[in-house]
Structures are given as structure tokens and as C-alpha cells.
C-alpha positions as CSV (number, residue, x, y, z in Angstrom):
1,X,-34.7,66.9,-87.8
2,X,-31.4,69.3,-88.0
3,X,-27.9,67.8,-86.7
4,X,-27.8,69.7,-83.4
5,X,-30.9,67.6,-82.5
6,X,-29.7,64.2,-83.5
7,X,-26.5,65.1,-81.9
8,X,-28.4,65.9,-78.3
9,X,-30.5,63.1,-78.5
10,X,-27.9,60.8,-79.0
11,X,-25.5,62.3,-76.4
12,X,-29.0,61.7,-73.6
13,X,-29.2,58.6,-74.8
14,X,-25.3,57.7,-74.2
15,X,-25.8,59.1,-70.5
16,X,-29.0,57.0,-70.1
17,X,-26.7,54.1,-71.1
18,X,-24.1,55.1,-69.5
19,X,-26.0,55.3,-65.7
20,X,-27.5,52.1,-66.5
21,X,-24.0,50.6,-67.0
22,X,-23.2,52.1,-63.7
23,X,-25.5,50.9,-62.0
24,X,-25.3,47.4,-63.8
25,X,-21.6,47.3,-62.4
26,X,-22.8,48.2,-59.0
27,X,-25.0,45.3,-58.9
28,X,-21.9,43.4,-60.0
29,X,-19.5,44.5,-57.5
30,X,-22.3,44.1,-54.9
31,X,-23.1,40.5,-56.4
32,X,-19.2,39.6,-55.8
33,X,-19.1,40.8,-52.5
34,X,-22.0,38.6,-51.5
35,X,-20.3,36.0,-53.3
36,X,-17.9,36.4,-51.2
37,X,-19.2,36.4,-48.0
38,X,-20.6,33.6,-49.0
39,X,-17.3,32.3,-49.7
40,X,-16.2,33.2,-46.8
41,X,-19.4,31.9,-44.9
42,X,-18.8,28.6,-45.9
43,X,-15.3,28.4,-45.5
44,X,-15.6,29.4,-42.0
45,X,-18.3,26.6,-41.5
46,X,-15.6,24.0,-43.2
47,X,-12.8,25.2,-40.5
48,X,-15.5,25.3,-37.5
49,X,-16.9,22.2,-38.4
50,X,-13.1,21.1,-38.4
51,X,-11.9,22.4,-35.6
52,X,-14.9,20.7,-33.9
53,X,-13.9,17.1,-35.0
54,X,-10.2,17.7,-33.9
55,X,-11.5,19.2,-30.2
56,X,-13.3,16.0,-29.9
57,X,-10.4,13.5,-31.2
58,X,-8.1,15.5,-28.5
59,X,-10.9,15.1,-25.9
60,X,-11.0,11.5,-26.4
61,X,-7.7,11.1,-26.5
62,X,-7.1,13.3,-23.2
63,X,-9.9,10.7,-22.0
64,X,-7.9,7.7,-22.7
65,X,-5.0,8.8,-21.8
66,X,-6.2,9.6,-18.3
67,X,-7.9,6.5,-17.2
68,X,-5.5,6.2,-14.3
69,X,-7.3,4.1,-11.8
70,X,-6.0,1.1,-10.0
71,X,-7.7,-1.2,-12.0
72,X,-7.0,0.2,-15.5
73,X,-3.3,0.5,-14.8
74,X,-3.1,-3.0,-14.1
75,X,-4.8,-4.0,-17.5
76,X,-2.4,-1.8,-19.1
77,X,0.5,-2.7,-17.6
78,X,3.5,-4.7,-19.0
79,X,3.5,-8.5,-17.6
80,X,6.3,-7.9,-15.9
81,X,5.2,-5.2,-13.8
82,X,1.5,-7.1,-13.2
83,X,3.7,-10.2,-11.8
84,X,5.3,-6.9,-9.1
85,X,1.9,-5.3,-8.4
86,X,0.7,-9.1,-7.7
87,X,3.6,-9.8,-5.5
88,X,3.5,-6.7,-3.8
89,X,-0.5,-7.1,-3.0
90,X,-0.1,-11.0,-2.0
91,X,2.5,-9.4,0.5
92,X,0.8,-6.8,2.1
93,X,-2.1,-8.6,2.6
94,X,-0.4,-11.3,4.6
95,X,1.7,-8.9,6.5
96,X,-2.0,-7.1,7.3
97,X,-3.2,-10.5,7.9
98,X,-0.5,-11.3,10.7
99,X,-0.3,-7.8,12.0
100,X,-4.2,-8.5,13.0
101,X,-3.2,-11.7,14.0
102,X,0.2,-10.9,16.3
103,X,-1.4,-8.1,17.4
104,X,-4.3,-9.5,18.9
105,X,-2.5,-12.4,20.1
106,X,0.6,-10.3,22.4
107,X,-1.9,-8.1,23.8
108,X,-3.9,-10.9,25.4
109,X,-1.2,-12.3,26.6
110,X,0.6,-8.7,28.1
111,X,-3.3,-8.5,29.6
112,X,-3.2,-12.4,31.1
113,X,-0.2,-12.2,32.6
114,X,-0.6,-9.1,34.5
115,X,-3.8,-10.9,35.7
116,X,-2.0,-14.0,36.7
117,X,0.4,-11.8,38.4
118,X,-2.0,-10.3,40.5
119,X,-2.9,-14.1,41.4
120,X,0.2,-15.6,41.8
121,X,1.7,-12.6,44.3
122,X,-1.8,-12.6,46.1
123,X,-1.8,-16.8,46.8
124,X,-1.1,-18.5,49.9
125,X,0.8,-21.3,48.2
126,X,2.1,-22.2,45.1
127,X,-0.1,-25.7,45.2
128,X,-3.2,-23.6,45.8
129,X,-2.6,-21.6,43.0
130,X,-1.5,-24.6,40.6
131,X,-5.3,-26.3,41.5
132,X,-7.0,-23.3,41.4
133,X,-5.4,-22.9,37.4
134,X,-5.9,-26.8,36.3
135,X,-3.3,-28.2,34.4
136,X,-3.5,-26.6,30.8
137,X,-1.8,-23.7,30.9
138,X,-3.4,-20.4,28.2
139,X,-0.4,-18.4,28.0
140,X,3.0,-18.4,28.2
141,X,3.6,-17.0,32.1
142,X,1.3,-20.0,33.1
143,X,3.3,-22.4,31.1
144,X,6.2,-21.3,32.9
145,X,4.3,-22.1,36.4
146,X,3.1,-25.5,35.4
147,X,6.7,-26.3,34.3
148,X,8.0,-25.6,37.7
149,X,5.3,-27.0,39.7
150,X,6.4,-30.3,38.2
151,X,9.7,-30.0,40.3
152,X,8.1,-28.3,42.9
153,X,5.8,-30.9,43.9
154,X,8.5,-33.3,44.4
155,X,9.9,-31.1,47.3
156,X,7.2,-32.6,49.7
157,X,9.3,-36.2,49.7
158,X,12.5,-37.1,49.8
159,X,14.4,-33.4,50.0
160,X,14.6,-33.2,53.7
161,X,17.1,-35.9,54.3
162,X,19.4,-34.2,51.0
163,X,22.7,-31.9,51.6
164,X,22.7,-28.6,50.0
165,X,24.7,-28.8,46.9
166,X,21.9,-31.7,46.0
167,X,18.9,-28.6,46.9
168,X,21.0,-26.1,44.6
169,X,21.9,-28.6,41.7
170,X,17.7,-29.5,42.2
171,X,16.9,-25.4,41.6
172,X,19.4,-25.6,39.0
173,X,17.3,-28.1,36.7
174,X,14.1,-26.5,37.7
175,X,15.4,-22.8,36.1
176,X,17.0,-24.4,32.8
177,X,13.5,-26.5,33.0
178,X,12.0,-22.8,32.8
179,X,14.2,-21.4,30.6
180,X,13.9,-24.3,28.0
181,X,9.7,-23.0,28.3
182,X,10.4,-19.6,27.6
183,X,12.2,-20.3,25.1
184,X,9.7,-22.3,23.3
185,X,7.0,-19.9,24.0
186,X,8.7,-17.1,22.9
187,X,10.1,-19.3,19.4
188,X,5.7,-19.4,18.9
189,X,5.2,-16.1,19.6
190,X,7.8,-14.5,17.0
191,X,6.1,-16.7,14.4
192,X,5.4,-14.7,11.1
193,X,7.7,-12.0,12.1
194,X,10.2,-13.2,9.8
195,X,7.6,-12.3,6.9
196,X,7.4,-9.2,8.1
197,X,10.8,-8.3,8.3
198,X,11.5,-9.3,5.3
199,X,8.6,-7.3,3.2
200,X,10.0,-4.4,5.1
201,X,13.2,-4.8,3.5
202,X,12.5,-6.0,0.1
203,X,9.1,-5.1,-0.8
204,X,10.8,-1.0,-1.4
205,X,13.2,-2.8,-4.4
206,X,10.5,-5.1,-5.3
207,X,8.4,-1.7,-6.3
208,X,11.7,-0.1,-7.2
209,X,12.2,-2.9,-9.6
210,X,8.7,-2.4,-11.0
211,X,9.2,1.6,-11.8
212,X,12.4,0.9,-13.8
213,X,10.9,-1.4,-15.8
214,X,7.6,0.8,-16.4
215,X,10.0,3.7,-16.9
216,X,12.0,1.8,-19.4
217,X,8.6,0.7,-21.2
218,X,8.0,4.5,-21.6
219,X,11.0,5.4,-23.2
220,X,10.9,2.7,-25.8
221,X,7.0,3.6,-26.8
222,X,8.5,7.6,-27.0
223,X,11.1,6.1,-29.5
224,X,9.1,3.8,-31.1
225,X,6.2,6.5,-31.8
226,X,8.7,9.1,-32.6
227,X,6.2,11.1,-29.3
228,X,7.4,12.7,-26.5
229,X,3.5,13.9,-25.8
230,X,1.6,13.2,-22.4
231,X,-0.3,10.8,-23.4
232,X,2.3,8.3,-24.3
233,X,4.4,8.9,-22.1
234,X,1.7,8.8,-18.5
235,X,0.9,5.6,-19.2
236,X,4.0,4.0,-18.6
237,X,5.1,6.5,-15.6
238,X,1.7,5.9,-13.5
239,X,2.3,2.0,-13.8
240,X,5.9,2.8,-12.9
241,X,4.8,5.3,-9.8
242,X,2.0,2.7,-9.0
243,X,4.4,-0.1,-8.4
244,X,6.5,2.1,-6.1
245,X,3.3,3.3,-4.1
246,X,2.5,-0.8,-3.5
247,X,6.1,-1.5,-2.5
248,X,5.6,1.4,0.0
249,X,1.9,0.8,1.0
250,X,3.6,-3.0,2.1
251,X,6.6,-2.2,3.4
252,X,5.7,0.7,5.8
253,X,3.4,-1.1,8.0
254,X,5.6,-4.5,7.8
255,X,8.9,-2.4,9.6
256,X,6.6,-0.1,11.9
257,X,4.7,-3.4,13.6
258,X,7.8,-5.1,13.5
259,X,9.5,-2.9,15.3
260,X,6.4,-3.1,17.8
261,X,6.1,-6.9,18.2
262,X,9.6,-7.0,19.0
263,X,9.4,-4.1,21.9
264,X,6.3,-6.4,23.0
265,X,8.4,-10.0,22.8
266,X,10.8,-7.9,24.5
267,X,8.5,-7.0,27.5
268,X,7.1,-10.7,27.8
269,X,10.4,-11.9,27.6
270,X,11.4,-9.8,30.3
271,X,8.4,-10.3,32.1
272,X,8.4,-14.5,32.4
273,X,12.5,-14.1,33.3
274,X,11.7,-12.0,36.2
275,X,8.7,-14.2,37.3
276,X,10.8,-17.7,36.5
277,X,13.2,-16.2,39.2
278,X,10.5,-15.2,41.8
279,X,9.8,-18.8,41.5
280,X,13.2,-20.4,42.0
281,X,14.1,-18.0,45.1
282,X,10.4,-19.5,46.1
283,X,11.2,-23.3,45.7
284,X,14.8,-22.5,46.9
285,X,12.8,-21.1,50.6
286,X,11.2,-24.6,50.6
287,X,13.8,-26.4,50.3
288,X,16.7,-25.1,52.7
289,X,14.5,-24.3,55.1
């Protein structure tokens, strides 16, 4: 075999080895590119599956956080604010109870004594009417009656032979007699609106009392937990809030019937003066006659 031959056949087989080297480092290069996809693959799977745990941590934390109903925010709430919501429900439920109550009560008796009215301008006598009632009066007008009827009756003996200041000091007695009754009745009557005056007027600080504190509670967990975030700070704001809703919720409806009862007292009050004096110009007509 001559040199030129060797020479060829070693330069074809140097470009066989040299594709094949080629194309053994483009296997590599594609090798390391799957490689890292693969990399990349699982790293991506590492950060998804991440990301998922913390979406749930935040979702259950967002959960927690906002539990705000009535009866979780009164677990949750400082002692000191559960002794306010307590107070605050005690008191509008007794100022419900006697609004019910007072209500029920003046309107039977506006209702009674417009029907005893009717009776007492449409009898024939005072003595007709007094038997036709019996002797235990149901409301405060008829109280009133019987009171006067006591005196009254005595005007069948003994007046006719008496001078008139005797007659007038007589009418005298018989209207203090009546006034000393409506007063009485009306002392009953205005029973419990005391209570309601005065949850008007205090339950608003009571509640006010109760947000400061839950306000202040809020503040010292955002110092103590170095956290000004929602859900540390909510808690302590919706107790706060809730406390001021309560001291609203009882105080509203305590100054609004108030303020009715009274215009109501005010009407019967005005109602058995009036009728007390139809009476006494009555038993004064009997008398000086």
C-alpha cells in the first residue's frame, strides 16, 4: 500500500470519527437540555406545590380571622367587654320587656276611659252610674269616680241645713280627695319608666366604654405581635363595634318609648283633671241648689 493511500484512509477515517463525535456531543447537549427541563420540571412542582400549602395557611387564616358572628365575638372577647355585652343585653331585654308591658297597659286604659266617658256623660245620675260600675274600680278614671262618690253620697243627709262656706270647704276635700287618686294612679302608671330613662342615657357610654377597651385590646396585640395585619387587628375592632351596636340597639328604643309613655301619662293626666272637675262643678250643683 503506497503513502497517498494510507494517508486518505486515515484522513476518512478521522472524518468518520469526527461526525461521530459530533453527533455524540449533540446527544450531550440534547441530554442536558432534558436534564434541564427536568430540572426545571421539578422545581416548578416544588414552588407549585408550595405556593399551594401557603394559599391554604392564608385561607385558613382569612377563615379564622373572619368568624365574626355574635356568638363567636363574645367567646373571643376580653372579660371585660363580655361583663358590657352582658349588661347591655340584660338591659335591653327588660326595657323590651316593659315597653310590651307599659304599652299594653296605657292603651287600655286611654281605650277604657273614653268608654267610661261615653257612660258617665250619657247617665242620668251619678248614683246610677256608681251601681251600674260596682265598687272595684279597673282603671284609673273609675278610681277617680269611686273616690268622689264617697263624698257624694253623703250630700243626701245633713247638707241642706249647712251655710255655704261649709258646701265649698265640703267640694274643697272632695277635689284634694281626687287629686290625692290621681296622683297615686299616675305614681303606678310611670312605674319602670325610670329604667327606661336611664338605659337611654347610659346604655350609649356603657357600649362606648366597651369599644375603648376592645380598641385598646387591639393595639396591645398589634404591639405585642409586632402585626399591624387584618387579622389581628379585626378581632379586637368587631368586639369593640359590637359593644357600641348593643349600647345603641338598647338605648334607642328605651328614649323613643319613653318619650311616648310620657306624651301618653301626659294625656291621662290631663284627661282624669278635666273629668275630676266635671265632677266637683257636678257635686257643687247638688249641693247649693
Amino acid at each position: 500500500m503506497s503513502w497517498a493511500t494510507k494517508v486518505q484512509k486515515t484522513m476518512d477515517t478521522y472524518k468518520e470519527a469526527s461526525g461521530r463525535l459530533q453527533d455524540t456531543i449533540k446527544l450531550v447537549q440534547k441530554a442536558k437540555e432534558y436534564t434541564e427541563e427536568y430540572d426545571n420540571g421539578c422545581r416548578s412542582y416544588v414552588d407549585m406545590h408550595n405556593a399551594e400549602l401557603a394559599l391554604n395557611s392564608c385561607l385558613q387564616l382569612i377563615e379564622e380571622a373572619s368568624d365574626f358572628s355574635i356568638f363567636s365575638m363574645f367567646l373571643q372577647a376580653d372579660i371585660v367587654v363580655k361583663i358590657v355585652i352582658i349588661i347591655l343585653i340584660f338591659s335591653s331585654v327588660w326595657s323590651w320587656a316593659i315597653i310590651f308591658s307599659k304599652y299594653t297597659s296605657l292603651k287600655n286604659i286611654l281605650m277604657d276611659s273614653e268608654d267610661f266617658e261615653e257612660n258617665f256623660y250619657s247617665s242620668e245620675t251619678l248614683s246610677k252610674l256608681s251601681k251600674r260600675l260596682g265598687s272595684q274600680p279597673t282603671h284609673p278614671m273609675e278610681s277617680v269616680f269611686f273616690s268622689a262618690m264617697v263624698y257624694f253620697e253623703k250630700i243626701k243627709t245633713g247638707f241642706s241645713n249647712k251655710n255655704d262656706d261649709f258646701k265649698q270647704k265640703f267640694c274643697d276635700n272632695v277635689k284634694k280627695e281626687m287629686e290625692i287618686v290621681i296622683n297615686k294612679e299616675l305614681s303606678t302608671l310611670e312605674k319602670g319608666l325610670n329604667f327606661l330613662a336611664s338605659v337611654g342615657s347610659t346604655a350609649p357610654f356603657i357600649g362606648l366604654f366597651g369599644t375603648v377597651w376592645g380598641i385598646m385590646n387591639s393595639f396591645t396585640a398589634i404591639g405585642i405581635s409586632q402585626n399591624t395585619s387584618l387579622a389581628v387587628v379585626a378581632p379586637g375592632i368587631a368586639e369593640a363595634l359590637f359593644a357600641t351596636a348593643l349600647g345603641l340597639v338598647a338605648a334607642i328604643p328605651s328614649v323613643l318609648f319613653f318619650n311616648k309613655f310620657n306624651t301618653m301619662l301626659d294625656d291621662i293626666s290631663n284627661k282624669l283633671d278635666v273629668f275630676s272637675e266635671e265632677i266637683i262643678l257636678i257635686i257643687s250643683k247638688e249641693i247649693f241648689r
